[in-house]
Each structure stands twice: as structure tokens, then as C-alpha cells.
TORSE-714134 format. One record per residue (C-alpha): residue in one letter; x, y, z. Coordinates in steps of 0.1 Angstrom, whole numbers, padded with zeros to 4 digits, always signed. Layout:
<tipas>
AXYZ...
</tipas>
This chain:
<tipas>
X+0330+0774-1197X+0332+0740-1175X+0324+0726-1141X+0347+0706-1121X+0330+0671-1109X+0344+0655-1085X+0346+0616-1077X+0364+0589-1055X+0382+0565-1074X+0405+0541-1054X+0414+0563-1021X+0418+0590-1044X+0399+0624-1050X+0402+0635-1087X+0387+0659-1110X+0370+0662-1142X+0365+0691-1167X+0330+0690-1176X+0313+0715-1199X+0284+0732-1180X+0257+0720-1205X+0233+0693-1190X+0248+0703-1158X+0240+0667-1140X+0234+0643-1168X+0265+0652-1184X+0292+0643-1152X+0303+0611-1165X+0317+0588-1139X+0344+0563-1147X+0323+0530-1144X+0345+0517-1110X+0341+0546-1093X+0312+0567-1068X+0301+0601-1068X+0319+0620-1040X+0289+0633-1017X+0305+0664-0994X+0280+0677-0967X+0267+0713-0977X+0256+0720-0946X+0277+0722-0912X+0275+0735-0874X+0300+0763-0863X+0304+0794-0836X+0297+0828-0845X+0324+0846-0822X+0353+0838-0798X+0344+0828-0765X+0362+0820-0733X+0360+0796-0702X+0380+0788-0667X+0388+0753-0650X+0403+0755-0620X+0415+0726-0599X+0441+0721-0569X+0460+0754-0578X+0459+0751-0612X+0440+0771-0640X+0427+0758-0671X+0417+0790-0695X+0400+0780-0725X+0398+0801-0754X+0375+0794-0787X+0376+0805-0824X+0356+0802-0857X+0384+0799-0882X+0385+0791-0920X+0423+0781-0923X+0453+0764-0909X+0470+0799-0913X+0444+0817-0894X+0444+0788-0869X+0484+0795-0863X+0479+0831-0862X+0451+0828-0828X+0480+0805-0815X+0507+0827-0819X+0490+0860-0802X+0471+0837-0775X+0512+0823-0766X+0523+0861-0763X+0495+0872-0740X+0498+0838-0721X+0539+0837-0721X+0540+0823-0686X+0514+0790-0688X+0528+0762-0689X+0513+0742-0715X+0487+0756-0743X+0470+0726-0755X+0446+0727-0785X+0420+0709-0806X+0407+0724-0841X+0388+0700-0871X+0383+0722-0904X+0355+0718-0937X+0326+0710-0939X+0331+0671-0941X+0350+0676-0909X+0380+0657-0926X+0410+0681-0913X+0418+0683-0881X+0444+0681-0851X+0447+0681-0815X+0482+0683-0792X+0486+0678-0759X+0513+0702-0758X+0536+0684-0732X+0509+0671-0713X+0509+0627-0711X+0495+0616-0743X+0458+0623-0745X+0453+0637-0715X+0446+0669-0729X+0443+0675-0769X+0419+0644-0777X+0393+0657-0745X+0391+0692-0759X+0383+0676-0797X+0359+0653-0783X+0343+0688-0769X+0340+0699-0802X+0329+0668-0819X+0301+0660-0792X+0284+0694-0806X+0295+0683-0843X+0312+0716-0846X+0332+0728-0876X+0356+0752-0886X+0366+0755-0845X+0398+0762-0827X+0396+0755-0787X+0432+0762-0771X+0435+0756-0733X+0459+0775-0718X+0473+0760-0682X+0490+0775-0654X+0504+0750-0627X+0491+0752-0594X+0523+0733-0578X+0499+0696-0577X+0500+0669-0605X+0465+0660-0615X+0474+0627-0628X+0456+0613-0657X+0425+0613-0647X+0429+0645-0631X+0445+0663-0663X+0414+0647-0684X+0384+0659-0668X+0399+0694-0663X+0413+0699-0702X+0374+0686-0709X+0353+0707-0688X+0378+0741-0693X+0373+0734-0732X+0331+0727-0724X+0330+0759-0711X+0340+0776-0734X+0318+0763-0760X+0294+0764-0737X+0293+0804-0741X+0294+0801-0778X+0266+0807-0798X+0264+0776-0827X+0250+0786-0858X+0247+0764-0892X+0268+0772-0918X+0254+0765-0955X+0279+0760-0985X+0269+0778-1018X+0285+0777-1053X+0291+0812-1065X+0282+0813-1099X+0280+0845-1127X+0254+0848-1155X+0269+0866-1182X+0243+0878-1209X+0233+0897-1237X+0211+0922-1231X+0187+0909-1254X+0182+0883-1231X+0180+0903-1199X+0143+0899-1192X+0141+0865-1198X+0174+0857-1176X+0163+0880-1146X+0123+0867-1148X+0139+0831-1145X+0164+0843-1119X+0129+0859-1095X+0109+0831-1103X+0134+0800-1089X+0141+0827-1060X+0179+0826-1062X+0199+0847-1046X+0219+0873-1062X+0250+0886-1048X+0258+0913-1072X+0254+0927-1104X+0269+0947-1132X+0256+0963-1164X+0281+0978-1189X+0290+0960-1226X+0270+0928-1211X+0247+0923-1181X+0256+0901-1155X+0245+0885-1121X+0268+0869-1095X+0247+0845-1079X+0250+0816-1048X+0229+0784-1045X+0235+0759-1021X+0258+0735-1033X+0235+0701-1028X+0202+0720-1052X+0230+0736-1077X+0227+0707-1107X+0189+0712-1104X+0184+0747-1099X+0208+0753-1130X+0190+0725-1151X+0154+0745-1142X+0174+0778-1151X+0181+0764-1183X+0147+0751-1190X+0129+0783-1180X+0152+0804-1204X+0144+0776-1234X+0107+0775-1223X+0111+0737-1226X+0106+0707-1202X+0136+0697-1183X+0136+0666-1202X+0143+0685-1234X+0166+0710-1218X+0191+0681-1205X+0198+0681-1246X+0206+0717-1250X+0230+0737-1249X+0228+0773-1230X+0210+0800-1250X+0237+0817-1274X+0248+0849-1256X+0244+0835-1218X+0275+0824-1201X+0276+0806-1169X+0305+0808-1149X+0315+0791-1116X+0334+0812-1094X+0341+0800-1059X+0325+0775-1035X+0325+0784-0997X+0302+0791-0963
</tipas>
């Protein structure tokens, strides 16, 4: 039963193996070293959306995604480049997590940065996450020049945005509470009363609730678990261990 803590030591993110007891108190950080703070909360779309450019003959289509993953990103390229064999260029822009830390744009053949970097700076003047904007050209015959191939990648990958509904994301730690029945009123009184949410549940040989908090609250809300189940202060719960029979387990984190 342990929680990974995570901290930034020298340009490097590493990981500790922490046992869940004194949930915050208890992650020990090497003394040269920060706490790494991620963002729980981010901005993103809640459907595809489309929009056109057009400009001396030629026809900017834009097309954008909410995505989760570099493979799903690759799989709305692959099926927009079969629907759209004959454009000339499909130029694209995506930036992934909720830090905002992964992302890539390409210009596709296009002169550098006329046409990758103005469809991420569409998504990053929204502060959008977890977003893939392609723009798919056909060539009207006339070079746009810089300028030209700039303002049109922009306001074909604005559009589309435009039409998208932006909704924020929050990230929750997915925990289970794994108990003996004996403690089953005290454990699901505590659960109603700190008003977290419960995402499933299963009673056979043991009770247990699948639970999600939001990532930034889930040191304190499990600390006030812990207390509530004691009957203690939180001062004298950050010395105890969980009650014998309760097992907290961390299952995922995500949006």
C-alpha cells in the first residue's frame, strides 16, 4: 500500500515509494530539491469541430480534436489524409497534459513557421489542452507569400476553434477503500460527510468504494478521512496509521 510522490531534483522528474500513512507529512523530499506542482485543472473541447479559409484560390480546411494521446493524435491524421488525399499540405498543431508540456506543430512543407506555429498559437491564446487542429490546404494556383500563408493557417485554425465548445477539464486521483465490513458504517458516514465522490462499489468477502478527488485537495481530503474514521484531530491522525482492516489503494490519475 504506497503513494508515489513526485519531485524535481536537478532537471529531472523522479519518484518515491511512500507508504500512504500521513498521506502529506510523510512525502519526504531530498533536502535540494522542490515539490513538483502539476496543474489539476485545464481548458479543452468537448467535440470535433471544423472551419474554412479561403484566399486567392486557395482553401484552408481546418479540422479540431479533443485527444488524450500521441496515438490517437496519429490515428485523426491518418483518416483526415485519406479523406483529404488530394490537399496539398496538411499542416497541424496539438499540445497534450494538463501542464501543457507535450506538444508539436509542422508546417508540413509549407516555409518554416508559416503555418504549424500560427495554428498552436490558436490553441495556446485560448490556453487549450489535450487539442489537435490540422489544416488541410488545397492550392488555388497563387503563392500567398509569408505573410499571406500566416494569416490564412491562423484564421482557418481560429475558426475552427471558434465553433468549439471549451469546457474545463478537472484531474482526479482514483482511489479504492477496501474494508472490513465491521467498519462499513464508519467508512461510508465519513465517505457522505467529506462529500466525495464515489465511482463504484462492490460488496462480496470485503466492501469496497472506488472513489475520485481532485488531485490538488487529495493529501487533505485523505488526512480528514483518516481522522474521521479515528475520531481524532488531524493533528493526532498525521501519527496513525490507517484503521486495521481499511486499505487504501491508488488506482489511476486522469481527467
Amino acid at each position: 500500500m504506497v503513494y508515489l510522490c513526485f519531485w524535481q531534483a536537478a532537471g529531472s522528474r523522479q519518484a518515491v515509494s511512500l507508504p500512504l500513512t500521513s498521506f502529506a507529512a510523510r512525502c519526504l523530499l531530498p533536502a535540494n530539491s522542490q515539490p513538483l506542482k502539476m496543474p489539476d485543472a485545464f481548458k479543452t473541447i468537448t467535440a470535433p469541430s471544423e472551419g474554412e479559409f479561403k484566399d486567392r484560390g486557395s482553401k484552408f480546411l481546418a479540422f479540431a480534436w479533443p485527444v488524450c494521446t500521441e496515438a490517437e493524435i496519429h490515428e485523426k491524421q491518418e483518416a483526415l489524409r485519406k479523406a483529404h488525399i488530394k490537399a496539398r499540405h496538411h499542416c497541424y498543431a496539438w499540445r497534450l497534459g494538463a501542464d501543457g508540456a507535450r506538444y508539436r506543430s509542422n508546417d508540413d512543407g509549407e516555409p518554416s513557421g508559416t503555418a504549424g506555429r500560427p495554428i498552436l498559437a490558436q490553441i495556446d491564446a485560448l490556453e487549450l489542452r489535450d487539442v489537435l487542429v490540422v489544416v488541410v490546404r488545397y492550392f488555388g494556383g497563387t503563392l500567398l507569400g509569408t505573410s499571406g500563408l500566416i494569416t490564412a493557417y491562423r484564421e482557418a485554425a481560429a475558426e475552427a476553434l471558434r465553433h468549439a465548445e471549451v469546457v474545463e477539464k478537472i484531474v482526479q486521483d482514483h482511489l479504492s477503500l477496501d474494508f472490513d465490513y465491521a467498519l462499513m458504517p464508519d467508512v461510508m458516514q465519513a465517505v457522505k460527510k467529506l462529500d466525495i465522490e464515489i465511482t463504484g462499489q462492490e460488496f462480496g468477502d470485503r466492501g469496497r468504494l472506488d472513489v475520485a478527488i481532485r488531485q490538488s485537495e487529495t493529501a487533505a481530503r485523505l488526512h480528514t478521512l483518516k481522522a474521521q474514521l479515528w475520531k481524532v484531530s488531524l493533528e493526532e491522525a498525521a501519527q496513525l496509521d490507517w484503521p486495521a482492516g481499511l486499505l487504501v489503494l491508488n488506482q489511476s490519475t486522469h481527467a
